[in-house]
C-alpha positions in Angstrom: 124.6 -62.0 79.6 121.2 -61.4 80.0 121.2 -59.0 77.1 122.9 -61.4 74.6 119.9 -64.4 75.3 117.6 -61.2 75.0 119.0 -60.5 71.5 119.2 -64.4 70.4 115.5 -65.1 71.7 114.6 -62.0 68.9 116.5 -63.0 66.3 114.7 -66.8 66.7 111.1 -64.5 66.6 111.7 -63.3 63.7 113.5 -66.6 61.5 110.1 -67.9 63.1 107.7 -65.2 61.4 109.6 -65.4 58.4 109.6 -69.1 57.9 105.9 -69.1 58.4 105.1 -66.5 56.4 107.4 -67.9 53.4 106.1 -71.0 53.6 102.2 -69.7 53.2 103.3 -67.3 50.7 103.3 -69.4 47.7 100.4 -71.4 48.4 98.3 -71.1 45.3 94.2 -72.0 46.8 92.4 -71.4 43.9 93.2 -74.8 43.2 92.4 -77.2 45.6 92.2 -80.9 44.7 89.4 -83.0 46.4 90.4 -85.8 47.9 90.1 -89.3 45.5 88.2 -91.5 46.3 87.8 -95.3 44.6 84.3 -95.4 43.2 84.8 -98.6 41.8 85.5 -100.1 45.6 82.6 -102.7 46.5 79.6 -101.7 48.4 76.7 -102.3 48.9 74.0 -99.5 47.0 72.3 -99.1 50.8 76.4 -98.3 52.1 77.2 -96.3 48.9 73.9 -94.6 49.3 74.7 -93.3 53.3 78.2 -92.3 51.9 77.2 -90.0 49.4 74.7 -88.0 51.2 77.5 -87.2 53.5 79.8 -86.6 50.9 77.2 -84.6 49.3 77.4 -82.3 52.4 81.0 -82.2 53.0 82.7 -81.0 50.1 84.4 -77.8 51.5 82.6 -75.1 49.5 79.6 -74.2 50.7 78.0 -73.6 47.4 78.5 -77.3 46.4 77.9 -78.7 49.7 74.5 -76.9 49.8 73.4 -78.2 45.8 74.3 -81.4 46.5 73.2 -82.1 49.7 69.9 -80.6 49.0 69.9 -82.6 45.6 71.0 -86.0 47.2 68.3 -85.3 49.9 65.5 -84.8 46.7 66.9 -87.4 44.7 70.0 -90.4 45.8 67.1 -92.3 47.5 65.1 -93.0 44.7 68.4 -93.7 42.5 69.0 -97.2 40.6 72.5 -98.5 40.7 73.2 -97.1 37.8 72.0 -93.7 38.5 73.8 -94.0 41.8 77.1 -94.7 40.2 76.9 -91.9 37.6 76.3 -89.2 40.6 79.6 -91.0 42.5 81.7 -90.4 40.0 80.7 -87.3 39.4 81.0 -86.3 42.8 84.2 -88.2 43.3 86.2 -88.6 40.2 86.7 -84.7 39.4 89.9 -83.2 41.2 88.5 -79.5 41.4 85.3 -78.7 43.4 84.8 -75.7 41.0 84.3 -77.8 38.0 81.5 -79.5 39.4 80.1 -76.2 40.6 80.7 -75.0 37.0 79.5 -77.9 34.8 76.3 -77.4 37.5 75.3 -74.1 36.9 76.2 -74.3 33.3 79.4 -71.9 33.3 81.5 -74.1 31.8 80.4 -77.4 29.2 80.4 -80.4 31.3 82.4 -82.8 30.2 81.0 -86.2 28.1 82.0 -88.7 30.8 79.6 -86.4 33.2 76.7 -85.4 30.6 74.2 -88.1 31.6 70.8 -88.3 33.3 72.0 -87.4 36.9 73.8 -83.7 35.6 70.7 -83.2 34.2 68.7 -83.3 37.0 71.4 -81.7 39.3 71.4 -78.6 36.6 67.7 -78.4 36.9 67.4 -78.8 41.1 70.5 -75.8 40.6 68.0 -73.5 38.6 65.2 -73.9 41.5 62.8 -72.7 39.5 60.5 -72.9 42.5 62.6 -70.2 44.6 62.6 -72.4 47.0 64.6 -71.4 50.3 67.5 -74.1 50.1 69.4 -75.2 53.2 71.5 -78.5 54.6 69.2 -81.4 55.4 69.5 -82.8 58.9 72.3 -85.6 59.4 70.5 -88.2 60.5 
């Protein structure tokens, strides 16, 4: 009897290892969506402001997250409504974090809805022509 629960309790092992492994093994992540968010919701600029710097350093790759919070630190501050609104949607309306990073360091065109003012200056702070040493700004 012993034997028989012995050979059952394997058998459910391996079903286990095999679902798990079947169900990772046609994952495709080299496209990941971000998150939507509605830009358009109402705030005010000082709320919108606070939410972007922390989106700004929470995007998931480290490469954006370090551009943009280093660029929001430099720059979201000083932003009009209208400058502030042009870097949320292009933080927020693309569905692929690699596009951004892309249109940023100029790999790829960026696209007409995005080519404004605010890319500009992210695609400069990108170049840091400076060489200076980037790294996350403080949270609070």
């Amino acid at each position: 009897m012993l034997r028989g629960r012995s050979v059952v309790n394997a058998i459910r092992k391996l079903q286990a290892i095999t679902l798990s492994s079947d169900t990772t093994q046609h994952v495709d992540t080299t496209y990941m969506e971000i998150p939507v968010y509605d830009v358009d919701k109402p705030q005010t600029l000082e709320k919108r402001k606070a939410r972007l710097h922390y989106q700004s350093r929470k995007r998931g790759m480290l490469e954006n997250d370090l551009l943009l919070s280093t660029f929001a630190k430099k720059h979201l501050d000083g932003f009009n409504e209208n400058q502030t609104m042009m870097y949320d949607r292009l933080i927020n309306s693309p569905s692929n974090d690699w596009d951004i990073f892309y249109w940023i360091i100029e790999k790829k065109p960026t696209p007409k809805e995005f080519d404004n003012e605010v890319m500009d200056l992210l695609k400069k702070h990108a170049k840091n022509e400076n060489r200076h040493a980037l790294s996350q700004p403080p949270l609070y």
